[in-house]
N, C-alpha and C positions, 0 to 999 in steps of 0.2 A: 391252280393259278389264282384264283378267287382267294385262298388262303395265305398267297406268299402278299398279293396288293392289300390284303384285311392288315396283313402281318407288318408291311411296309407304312401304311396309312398312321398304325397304331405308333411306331416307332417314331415317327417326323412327327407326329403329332405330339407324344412326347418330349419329343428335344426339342420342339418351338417352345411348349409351354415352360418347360425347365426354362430355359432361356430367358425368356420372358419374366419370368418368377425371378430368377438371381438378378436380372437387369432393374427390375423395381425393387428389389433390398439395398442396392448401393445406394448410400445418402446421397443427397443433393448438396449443393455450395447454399442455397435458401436453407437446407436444414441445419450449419455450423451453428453454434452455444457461444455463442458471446461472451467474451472475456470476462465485462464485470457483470454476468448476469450472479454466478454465486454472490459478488461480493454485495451486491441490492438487493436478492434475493433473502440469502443465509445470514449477512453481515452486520443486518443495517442500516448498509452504507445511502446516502443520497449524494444528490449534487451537492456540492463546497456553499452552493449559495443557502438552500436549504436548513443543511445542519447548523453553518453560523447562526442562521436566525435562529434554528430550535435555542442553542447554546447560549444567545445573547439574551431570549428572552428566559430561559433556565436561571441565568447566575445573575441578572435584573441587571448586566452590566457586558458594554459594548468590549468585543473578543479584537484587539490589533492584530491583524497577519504579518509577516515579512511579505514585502517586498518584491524580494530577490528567489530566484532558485536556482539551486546547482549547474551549472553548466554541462547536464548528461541530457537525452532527450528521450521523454517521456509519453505516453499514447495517452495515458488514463489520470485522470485526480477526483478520488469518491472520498468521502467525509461521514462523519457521521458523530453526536452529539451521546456522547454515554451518560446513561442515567443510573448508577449504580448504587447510588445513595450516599448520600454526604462526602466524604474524603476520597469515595472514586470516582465522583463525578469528573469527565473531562471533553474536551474536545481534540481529534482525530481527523487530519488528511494522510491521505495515501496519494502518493506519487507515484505511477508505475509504467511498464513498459511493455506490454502483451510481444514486440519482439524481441526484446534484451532478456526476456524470462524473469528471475526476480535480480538479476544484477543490480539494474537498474531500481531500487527499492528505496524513496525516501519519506520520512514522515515527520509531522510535527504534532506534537501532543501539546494542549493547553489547561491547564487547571488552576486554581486561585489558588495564589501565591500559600494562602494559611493552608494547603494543603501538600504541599511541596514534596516533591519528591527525590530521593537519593541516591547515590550509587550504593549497592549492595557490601562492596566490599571498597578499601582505600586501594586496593591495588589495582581496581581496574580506571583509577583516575591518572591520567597523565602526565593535564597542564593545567594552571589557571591562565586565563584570559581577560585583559581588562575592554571592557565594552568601551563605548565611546561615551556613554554615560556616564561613566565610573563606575559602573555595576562590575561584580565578578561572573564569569561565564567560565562553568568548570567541563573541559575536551576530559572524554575517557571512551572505554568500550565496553559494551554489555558481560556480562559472566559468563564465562566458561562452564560448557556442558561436558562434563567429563574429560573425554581428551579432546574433544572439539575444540577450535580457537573461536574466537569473539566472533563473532555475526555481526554487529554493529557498531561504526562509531558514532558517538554520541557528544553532542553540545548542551550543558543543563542552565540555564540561568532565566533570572526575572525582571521583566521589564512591568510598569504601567500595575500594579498587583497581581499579575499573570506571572507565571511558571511556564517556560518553556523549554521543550524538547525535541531537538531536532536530529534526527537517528537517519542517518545511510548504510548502507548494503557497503563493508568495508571490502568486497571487491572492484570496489569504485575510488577506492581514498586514495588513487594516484593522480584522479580526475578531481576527486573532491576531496579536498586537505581540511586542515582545520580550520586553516584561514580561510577558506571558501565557507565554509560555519559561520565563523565570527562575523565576516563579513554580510551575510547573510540575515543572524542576530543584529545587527547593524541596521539593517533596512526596514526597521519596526519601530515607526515614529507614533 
C-alpha cells in the first residue's frame, strides 16, 4: 500500500511540475518584439526628427520634405541619415504598416542634386511628368529580378538641389497612381 501512495505521490507530483514547466515556456503578450525594433536596432534607423537633423547638419544644407502622403494608412515612419561617403550619401524615410505586412511600403530617398540618381535601364521609365515648377519628374519601376515583375513604382525628380525619390510597394498603385506621386512631389515648397 505504502508503495502504490510512494508511487501515486511520485506521478502527480510529476504531472504538476511538467505542467507548470510547459505553462512558464509559453511567452507572454509583455514578451512580443516590436515591429521596428530590427529596424533601430540592425538598420540604423531613428526618429524622421533625428535623422533630418543628422542629414541637414551632414550636407551643411536644410533637407525640404513633402508635404503630402499617399492616401494608404501607415503604423510606423523610421528614418535614418546614410553616410556612405560622398555620392552615397543620402536621406531615408520608411513608411510602413506592421498590419498591412509590406503592402503598405512607402519611401522617400533624398541626395544632392550633383549626385543624382537613375533608372537602370530606359525601359523601366514610363512617363515624364511636368511639376508645377517646371521641373521634369520622370514615373517608372524598379528592375526586374529575373522573372519577378517590378516591386516598385517610382517618382525620380529635383526640387531646391535635392534629388528625390519617392518609391511605393506597386501592390498599392491602384490606391496610389502616379498622380498621387506628382501630387505629392508637389507639396515640397
Amino acid at each position: 500500500m505504502i508503495k502504490r501512495i510512494s508511487l501515486f505521490i511520485f506521478v502527480f507530483t510529476f504531472m504538476i511540475g511538467s505542467t507548470t514547466y510547459a505553462y512558464n515556456e509559453k511567452p507572454s503578450s509583455d514578451e512580443r518584439v516590436p515591429f521596428e525594433k530590427m529596424y533601430f536596432e540592425y538598420g540604423g534607423y531613428k526618429t524622421v526628427e533625428d535623422a533630418l537633423s543628422e542629414c541637414n547638419l551632414h550636407f551643411r544644407k536644410k533637407i525640404k520634405l513633402p508635404f503630402k502622403l499617399p492616401p494608404i494608412p501607415f503604423t510606423h515612419h523610421l528614418a535614418r541619415c546614410n553616410q556612405l561617403g560622398g555620392v552615397n550619401d543620402y536621406f531615408e524615410i520608411e513608411y510602413l504598416n506592421e498590419l498591412q505586412g509590406s503592402n503598405n511600403h512607402y519611401m522617400v530617398w533624398v541626395n544632392p542634386s550633383g549626385h543624382r540618381k537613375g533608372f537602370p535601364r530606359k525601359s523601366n521609365v514610363i512617363r515624364i511628368y511636368e511639376l508645377e515648377n517646371g521641373e521634369k519628374a520622370v514615373y517608372g519601376t524598379t528592375p526586374t529580378l529575373g522573372d519577378r515583375p517590378p516591386a516598385f513604382d517610382v517618382l525620380r525628380f529635383e526640387k531646391n538641389g535635392w534629388q528625390y525619390i519617392l518609391s511605393i510597394d506597386k501592390r498599392v498603385e491602384d490606391k496610389v497612381t502616379a498622380d498621387v506621386l506628382v501630387d505629392i512631389a508637389n507639396s515640397i515648397k
